[in-house]
C-alpha angles and dihedrals in degrees: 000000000000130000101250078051095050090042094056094044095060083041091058082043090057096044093061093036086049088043094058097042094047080054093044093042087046094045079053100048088048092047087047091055098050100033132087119277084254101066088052090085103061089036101052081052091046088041080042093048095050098046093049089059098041082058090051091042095049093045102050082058088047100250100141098164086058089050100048098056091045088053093043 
């Protein structure tokens, strides 16, 4: 396997990943917007939680731009 090969395999890999956690991290801001004052606490950490990883995620594969919004 060569490195470009093994490159775009963990990039496939991280666009899934990304794919599933921007869906996650918008399902979240929806259910933020519609739900009591008193859920907001345990969203906002799971809306927390998913961003944060998206960051770490982004910047291992150099994305810093990425990165950069998911950590503003």
């Amino acid at each position: 396997m060569s490195v470009a090969t093994g490159f775009e395999d963990l990039l496939g890999e991280y666009l899934l990943d990304a794919r599933e956690r921007v869906a996650r991290i918008e399902q979240l801001l929806l259910d933020l917007e519609g739900s009591p004052a008193g859920l907001h606490t345990e969203a906002r950490a799971r809306l927390k939680a998913e961003l944060h990883t998206l960051k770490g995620n982004s910047g291992m594969m150099g994305l810093h731009e990425i990165q950069q919004k998911a950590h503003a």
